[in-house]
N, C-alpha and C positions, 0 to 999 in steps of 0.2 A: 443595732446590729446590721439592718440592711442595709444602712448606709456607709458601714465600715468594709461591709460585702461588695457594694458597688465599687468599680474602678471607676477612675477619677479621666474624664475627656482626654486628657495629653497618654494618660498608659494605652486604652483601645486604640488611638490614630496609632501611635506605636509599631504598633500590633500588628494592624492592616499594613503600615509601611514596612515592617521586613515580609510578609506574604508576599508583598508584589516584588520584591527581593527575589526570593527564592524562587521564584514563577519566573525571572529572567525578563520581566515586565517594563520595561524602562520608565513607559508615560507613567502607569497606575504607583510607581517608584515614587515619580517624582511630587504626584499629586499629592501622596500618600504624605510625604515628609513633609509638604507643605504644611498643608492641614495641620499636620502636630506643632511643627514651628507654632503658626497665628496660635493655636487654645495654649501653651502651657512652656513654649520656648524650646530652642534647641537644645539647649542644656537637660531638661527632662526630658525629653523624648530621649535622647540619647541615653541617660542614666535608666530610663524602665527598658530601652531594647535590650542591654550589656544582661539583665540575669535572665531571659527569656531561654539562649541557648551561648553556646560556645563556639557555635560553625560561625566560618566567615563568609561573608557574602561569593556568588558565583562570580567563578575569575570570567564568564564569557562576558559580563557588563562590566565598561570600561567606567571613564570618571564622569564621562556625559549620558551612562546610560544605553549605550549603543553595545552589540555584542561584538565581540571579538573575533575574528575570521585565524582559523589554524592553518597556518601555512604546512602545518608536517602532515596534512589529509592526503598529499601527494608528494610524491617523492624523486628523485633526480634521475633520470631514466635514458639514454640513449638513443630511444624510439621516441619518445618526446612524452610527452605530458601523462601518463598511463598512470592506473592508481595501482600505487603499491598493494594493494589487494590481491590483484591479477598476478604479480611477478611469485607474490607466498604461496598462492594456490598453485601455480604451474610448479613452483619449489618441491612443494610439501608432495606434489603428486609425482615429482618426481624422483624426489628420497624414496617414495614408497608408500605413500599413506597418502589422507585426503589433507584441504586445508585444516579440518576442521579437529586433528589428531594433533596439530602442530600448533604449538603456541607462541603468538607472535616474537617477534624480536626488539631486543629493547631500542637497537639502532636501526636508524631509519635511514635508508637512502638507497642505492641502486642494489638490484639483486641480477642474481645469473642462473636461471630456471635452466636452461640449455646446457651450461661446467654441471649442475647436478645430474640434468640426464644423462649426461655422460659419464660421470661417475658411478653411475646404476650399471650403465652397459659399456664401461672400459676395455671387457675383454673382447664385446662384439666389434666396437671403435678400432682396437690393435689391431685384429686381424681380418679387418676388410679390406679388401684389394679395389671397390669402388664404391658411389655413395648408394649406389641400389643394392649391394647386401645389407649396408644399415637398416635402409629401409626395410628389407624385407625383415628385416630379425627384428625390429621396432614394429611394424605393422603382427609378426606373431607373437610377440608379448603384449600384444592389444592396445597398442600405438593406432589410434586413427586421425583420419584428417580432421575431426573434431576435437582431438587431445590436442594435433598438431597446433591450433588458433590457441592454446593457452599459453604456448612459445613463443606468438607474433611470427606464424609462420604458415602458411595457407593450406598447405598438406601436408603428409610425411614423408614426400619426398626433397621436397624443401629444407625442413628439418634436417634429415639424413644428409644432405647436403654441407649445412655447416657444420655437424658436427665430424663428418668427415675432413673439414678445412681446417677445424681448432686441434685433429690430434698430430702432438708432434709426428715428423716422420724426416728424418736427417736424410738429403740426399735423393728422396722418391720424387718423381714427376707430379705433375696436376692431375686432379682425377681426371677420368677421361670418361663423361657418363655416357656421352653418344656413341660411343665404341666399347658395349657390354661383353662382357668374356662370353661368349656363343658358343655352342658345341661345332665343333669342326670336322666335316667329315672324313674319314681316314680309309684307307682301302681295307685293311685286317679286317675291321669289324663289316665291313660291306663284303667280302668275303665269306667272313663269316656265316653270315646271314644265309649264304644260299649250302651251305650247306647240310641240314636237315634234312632240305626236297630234296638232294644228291643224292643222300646216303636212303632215303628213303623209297624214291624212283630205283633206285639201284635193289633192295631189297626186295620190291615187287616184280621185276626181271627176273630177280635167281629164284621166285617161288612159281611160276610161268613155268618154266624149263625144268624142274626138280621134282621128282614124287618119292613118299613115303618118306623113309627116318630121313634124308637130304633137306626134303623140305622144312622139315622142323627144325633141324641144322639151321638152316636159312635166317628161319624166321626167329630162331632166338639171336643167333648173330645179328639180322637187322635190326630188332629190339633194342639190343644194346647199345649198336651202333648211333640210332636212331638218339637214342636218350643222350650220349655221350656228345654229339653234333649239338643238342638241342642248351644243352648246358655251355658249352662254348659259347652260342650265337648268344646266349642273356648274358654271358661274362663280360661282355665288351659294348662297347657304343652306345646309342641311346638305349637299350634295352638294357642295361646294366645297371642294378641298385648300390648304395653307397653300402659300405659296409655295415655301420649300423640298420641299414634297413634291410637286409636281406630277408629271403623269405624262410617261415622256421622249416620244419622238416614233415610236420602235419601240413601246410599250404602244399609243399611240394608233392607229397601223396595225395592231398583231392586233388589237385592239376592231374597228374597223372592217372588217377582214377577216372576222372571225366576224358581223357583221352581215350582210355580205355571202353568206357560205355560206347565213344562215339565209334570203337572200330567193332566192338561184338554187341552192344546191349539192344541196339534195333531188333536183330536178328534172334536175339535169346528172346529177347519180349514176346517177338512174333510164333517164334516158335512154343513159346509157354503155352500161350494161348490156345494155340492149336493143336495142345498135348503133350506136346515134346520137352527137352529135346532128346535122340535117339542114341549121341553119342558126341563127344568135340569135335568142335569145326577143325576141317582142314585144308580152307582155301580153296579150294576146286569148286568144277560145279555137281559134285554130288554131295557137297559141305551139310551136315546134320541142319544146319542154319546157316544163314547169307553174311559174309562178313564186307562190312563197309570200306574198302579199299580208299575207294577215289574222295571219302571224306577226309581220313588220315593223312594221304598223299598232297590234298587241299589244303588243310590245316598246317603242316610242315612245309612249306610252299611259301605261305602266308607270313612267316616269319622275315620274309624280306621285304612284302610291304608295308608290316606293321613296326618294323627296324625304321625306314625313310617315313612313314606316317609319326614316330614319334620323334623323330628329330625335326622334322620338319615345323610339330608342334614346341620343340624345348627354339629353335632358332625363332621363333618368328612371336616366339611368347617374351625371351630374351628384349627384342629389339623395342614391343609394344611397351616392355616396363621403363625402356630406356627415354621415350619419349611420353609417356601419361604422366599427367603432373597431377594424381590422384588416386585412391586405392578401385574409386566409384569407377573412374574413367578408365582404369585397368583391367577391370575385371568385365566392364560391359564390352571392352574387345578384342579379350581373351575369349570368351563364351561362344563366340559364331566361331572362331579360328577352331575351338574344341570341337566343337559339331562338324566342322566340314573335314578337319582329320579325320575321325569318324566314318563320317558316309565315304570318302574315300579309301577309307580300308575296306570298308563295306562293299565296293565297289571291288576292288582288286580282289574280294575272296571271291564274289559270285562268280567271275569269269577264272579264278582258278576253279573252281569246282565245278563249271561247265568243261573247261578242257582236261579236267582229270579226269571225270565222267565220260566225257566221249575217247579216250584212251584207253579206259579198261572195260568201257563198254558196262558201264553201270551207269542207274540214274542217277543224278545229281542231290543230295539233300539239301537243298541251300536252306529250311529254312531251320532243322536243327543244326547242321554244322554250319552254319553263317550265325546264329546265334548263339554257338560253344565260341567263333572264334570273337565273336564280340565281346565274349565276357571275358574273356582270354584278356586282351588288349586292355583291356578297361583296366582289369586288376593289373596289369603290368602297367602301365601308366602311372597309377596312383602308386605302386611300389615304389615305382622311381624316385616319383616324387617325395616321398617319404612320409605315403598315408600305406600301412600296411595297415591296420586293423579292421577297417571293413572288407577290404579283400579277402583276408584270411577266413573272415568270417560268412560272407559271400560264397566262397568256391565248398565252404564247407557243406555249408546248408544246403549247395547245387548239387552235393555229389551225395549227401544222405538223402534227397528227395528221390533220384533216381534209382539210387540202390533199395530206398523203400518201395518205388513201383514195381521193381523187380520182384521182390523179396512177396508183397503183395498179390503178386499172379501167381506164384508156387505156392503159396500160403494157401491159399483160396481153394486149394486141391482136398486138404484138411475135411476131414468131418466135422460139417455145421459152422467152416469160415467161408463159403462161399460170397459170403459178403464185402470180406477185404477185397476179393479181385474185381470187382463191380466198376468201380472209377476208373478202374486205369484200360479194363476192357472194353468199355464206355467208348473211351478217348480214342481208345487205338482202333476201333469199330467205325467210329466217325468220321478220323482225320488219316489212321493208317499209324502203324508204333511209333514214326518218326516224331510225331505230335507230340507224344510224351517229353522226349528230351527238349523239341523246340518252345515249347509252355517254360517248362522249366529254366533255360538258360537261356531265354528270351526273358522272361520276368527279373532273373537276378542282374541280369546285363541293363537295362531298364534300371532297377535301383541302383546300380554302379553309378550310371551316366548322369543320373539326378544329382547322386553324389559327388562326382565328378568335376561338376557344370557349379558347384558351390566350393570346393577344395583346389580344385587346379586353376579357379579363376584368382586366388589366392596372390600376390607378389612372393608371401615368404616360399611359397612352394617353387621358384624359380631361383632359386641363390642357389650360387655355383660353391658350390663345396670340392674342399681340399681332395677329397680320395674318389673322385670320378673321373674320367677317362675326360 
């Protein structure tokens, strides 16, 4: 029986010689076969390997034992020698998905990652006018210059480039990337612009010269006035948002609510505080409380430098995307261009509110109304550009903080809430009531600009769109 159990020399070498088989082994192959040959002949060795199994040997060993080299590892390419690996992945992510959602193709040979991404974005391709709205519209569907090298393309500007060049256009010129469509300046809206401070320098004249029910005449007439001028000058020019972005109806009452603080809420504060007040303001000097003129007159004023401070920023941000040949290199010099608009509006309020100030013969607040009009600018900036939700949500928070200091000093009068009035009696004991608004719209203008400095450094936030001036 044990002897019948044993296999017989020629079936073990066998045995060992398909192992080195399937191993892809060439030498231990060939030694293997040998072997069996010398103990028991080719013929047995052969006839015990055939019932072992039914696979046939691996096609990578050739008839000498050597492996076989796949010429189909790479594939016929354009760019030259690249593994078809790369063209599927750029494909697949360009349909919409990773490689790895996509299963390969049974044919093998040249692919076009670049016709698919254009097939993704066909309708941005038709109706671009050069190759930097592509780009921008590719960089905000999360196009970077890192996606861009899956293409064989260094950035996305590049990119954007040919595929501006592959889509048909019967009769259109060459792009023309060094000459970007720029806002042009126009007189209407430069016009524009100074009209608030007219109408509002004009209002503070007829309340000078006017007493009793006249004056109130006046001042509702200027109001209106005032508002009516101020909605013009954002209608047109760089201060004009596209239709879809305009501001809702809630943005436009905190705007106008913090305008409001800045022309009576010093003065009620101060007056709270010190018990009052006695009766409504009525612009004079025997007023129940002090109403802020020359900040309002500053503020409305301001609209003409911050009209040329944001054009100045859409022309020269324009020009910088026309020559960066990367989203990195765009955006780091876009960022000081932000900042120095910026301080230069900043610059243009203080010395209006120095010569409104010494006009009506009131101090100057530069550092709440210098800080109302920064946040001012800021939200409108980012409107334009077509980030309304942290603005809206910014000016909100700015104008319920203030109405709550207010609301906190009357409160405070209450039996056993003298505690509410505490902080804000604190601040204005410290610094003087003006503190209050400038903390506040100092801080939210500060987060604007943060914000800002990460959104408008942006390419997509520069594409020139169809329904702007």
């Amino acid at each position: 029986m044990a002897d019948a159990r044993r296999e017989t020399p020629s079936v073990a070498d066998a045995r060992r010689a398909w192992d080195a088989v399937s191993r892809e082994d060439a030498g231990a192959a060939s030694r293997a076969a040998a072997a069996a040959a010398s103990g028991a002949g080719a013929g047995a060795g052969a006839a015990a390997v055939a019932p072992v199994s039914g696979r046939k040997p691996s096609a990578h060993v050739g008839e000498a034992g050597s492996p076989v080299r796949e010429d189909s590892a790479r594939g016929d390419s354009p760019y030259g020698s690249e593994p078809v690996g790369s063209d599927r992945e750029a494909s697949a992510y360009a349909r919409g998905g990773t490689p790895a959602d996509r299963k390969p193709s049974a044919r093998r040979g040249a692919v076009d990652p670049v016709k698919a991404l254009m097939h993704r974005h066909r309708e941005l391709c038709e109706r671009a006018v050069d190759p930097l709205e592509i780009a921008a519209g590719l960089e905000a569907h999360g196009v970077t210059d890192r996606t861009a090298t899956r293409f064989r393309h260094r950035d996305v500007f590049s990119l954007a480039e040919e595929m501006y060049a592959r889509v048909p256009r019967a009769g259109d010129p060459a792009p023309q990337s060094e000459a970007p469509d720029t806002p042009k300046m126009r007189a209407d809206w430069a016009l524009l612009t100074l009209l608030p401070g007219a109408l509002c320098a004009a209002t503070l004249a007829g309340l000078r010269f006017t007493e009793g029910r006249p004056r109130l005449a006046v001042a509702v007439v200027g109001v209106f006035a005032i508002s009516m001028g101020l909605r013009a000058a954002v209608r047109r020019g760089p201060l004009r948002a596209a239709r879809a972005w305009h501001p809702t109806t809630s943005t436009r009452a905190w705007t106008c609510g913090l305008l409001a603080y800045a022309l009576l809420g010093d003065g009620l504060l101060a007056a709270g505080i010190e018990g009052g007040p006695d009766g409504p303001p009525t612009g004079g000097p025997d007023s129940p409380w002090p109403i802020a003129l020359a900040s309002v007159l500053a503020l409305t004023l301001a609209v003409v430098p911050a009209a040329w401070c944001a054009h100045l920023f859409a022309v020269r941000a324009r020009r910088r995307l026309a020559t960066s040949r990367g989203l990195e290199e765009f955006a780091s010099s876009v960022r000081p261009l932000l900042l120095a608009v910026f301080g230069l509006f900043l610059c243009a309020l203080g010395g209006l509110l120095a010569g409104s100030g010494a006009w009506l013969g009131e101090p100057p607040a530069y550092a709440a109304a210098g800080a109302l009009g920064a946040l001012l600018l800021l939200a409108r900036l980012l409107t334009v550009h077509g980030f309304t939700h942290a603005p809206a949500v910014i000016l909100a928070a700015t104008g319920t903080a203030e109405a709550l200091a207010l609301v906190s000093v009357f409160a405070g009068r209450l039996p056993g809430c003298s505690l509410l009035a505490r902080p804000v009696e604190a601040v204005a004991a410290a610094w003087g009531p003006g503190s209050v608004p400038a903390l506040v719209c100092g801080g939210a203008a500060l987060v604007l600009l943060i914000h800002a400095t990460r959104t408008l450094t942006r390419a997509s936030a520069h594409a020139a769109h169809g329904d702007t001036p």
